[in-house]
C-alpha positions in Angstrom: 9.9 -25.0 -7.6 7.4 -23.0 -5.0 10.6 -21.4 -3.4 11.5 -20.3 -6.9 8.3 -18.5 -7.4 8.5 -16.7 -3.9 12.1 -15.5 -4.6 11.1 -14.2 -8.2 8.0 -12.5 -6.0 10.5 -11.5 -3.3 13.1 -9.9 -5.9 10.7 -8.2 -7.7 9.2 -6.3 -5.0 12.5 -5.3 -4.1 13.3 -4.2 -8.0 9.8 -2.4 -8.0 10.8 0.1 -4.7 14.9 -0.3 -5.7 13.5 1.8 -9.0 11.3 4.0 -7.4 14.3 5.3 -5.3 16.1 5.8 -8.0 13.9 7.4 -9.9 13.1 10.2 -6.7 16.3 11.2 -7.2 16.0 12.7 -10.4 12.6 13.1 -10.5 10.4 13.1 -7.9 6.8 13.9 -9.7 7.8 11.1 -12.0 9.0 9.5 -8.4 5.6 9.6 -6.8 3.6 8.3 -9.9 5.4 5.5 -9.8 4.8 4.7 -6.1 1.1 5.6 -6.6 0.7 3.3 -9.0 -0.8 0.3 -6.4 1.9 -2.3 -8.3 1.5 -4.5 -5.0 -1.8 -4.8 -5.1 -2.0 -5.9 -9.2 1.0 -7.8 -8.6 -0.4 -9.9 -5.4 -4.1 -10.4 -7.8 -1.9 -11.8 -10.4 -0.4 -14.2 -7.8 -3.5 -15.3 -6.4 -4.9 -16.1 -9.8 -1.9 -18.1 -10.6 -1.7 -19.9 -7.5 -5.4 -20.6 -8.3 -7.4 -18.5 -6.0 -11.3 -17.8 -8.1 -11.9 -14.6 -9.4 -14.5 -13.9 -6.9 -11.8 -14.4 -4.1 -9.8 -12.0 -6.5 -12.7 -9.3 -6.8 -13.2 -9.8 -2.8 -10.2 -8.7 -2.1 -9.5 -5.9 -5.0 -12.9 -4.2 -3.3 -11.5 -4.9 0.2 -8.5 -2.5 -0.7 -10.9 0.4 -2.1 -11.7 0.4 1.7 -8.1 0.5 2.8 -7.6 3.2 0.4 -9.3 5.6 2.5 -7.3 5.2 6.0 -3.6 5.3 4.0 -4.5 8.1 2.3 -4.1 9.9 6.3 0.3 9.0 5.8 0.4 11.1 2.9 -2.0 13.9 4.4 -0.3 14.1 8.0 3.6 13.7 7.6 3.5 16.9 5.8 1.7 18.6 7.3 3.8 17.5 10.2 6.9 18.5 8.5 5.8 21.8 7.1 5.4 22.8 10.6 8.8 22.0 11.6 8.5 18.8 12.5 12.1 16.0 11.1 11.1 13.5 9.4 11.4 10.6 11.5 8.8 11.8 14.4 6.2 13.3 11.5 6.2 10.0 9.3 6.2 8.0 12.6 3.1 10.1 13.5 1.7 9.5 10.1 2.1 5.7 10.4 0.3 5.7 14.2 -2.2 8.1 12.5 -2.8 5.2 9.4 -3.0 2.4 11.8 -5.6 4.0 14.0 -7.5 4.2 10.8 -7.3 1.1 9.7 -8.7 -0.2 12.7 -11.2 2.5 12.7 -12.2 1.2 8.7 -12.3 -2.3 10.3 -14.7 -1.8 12.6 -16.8 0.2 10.1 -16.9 -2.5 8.0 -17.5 -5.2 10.3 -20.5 -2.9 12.0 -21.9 -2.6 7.9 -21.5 -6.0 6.5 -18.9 -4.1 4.4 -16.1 -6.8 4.3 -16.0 -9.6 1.1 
């Protein structure tokens, strides 16, 4: 039965960004609400409450990501940027990603130094 629940997880991660797609190609405002909606993280608190986890565990974690909020929001702010400046699209949103992951380290180390983690 637990493989069950992980495919129907599986599958509907894949439904969830499969839309979103779609979606951008008729309308991409509509598009980027969709993907801003953070539909992982309610979707992975559900799971943990129904695979038993407490709700302090659950509120642990849903404050953890206000952290990692900050450090993502560096993707969206250098591809295009990147890309407005004539950069394709492959070396800006790679240097978008390398920007993100040096600042989620950087965020993890803030934390750690300030007792900030749950």
């Amino acid at each position: 039965m637990s493989w069950m629940l992980d495919a129907g997880k599986i599958g509907l991660t894949a439904l969830i960004i499969f839309a979103v797609v779609q979606v951008s190609e008729r309308n991409t405002l509509l598009a980027a609400v969709l993907a801003s909606i953070p539909i992982v993280s309610v979707l992975a608190m559900m799971w943990m409450n129904h695979e038993g986890q407490s709700a302090t565990e659950i509120a642990g974690f849903a404050k953890d990501i206000v952290w990692f909020v900050i450090p993502s929001l560096l993707l969206f702010i250098v591809m295009p940027f990147l890309i407005e400046r004539g950069w394709e699209f492959y070396p800006a949103l790679g240097a978008g990603l390398v920007t993100t992951v040096l600042g989620y380290f950087l965020m993890v180390q803030f934390m750690e130094k300030y007792g900030l983690a749950a």
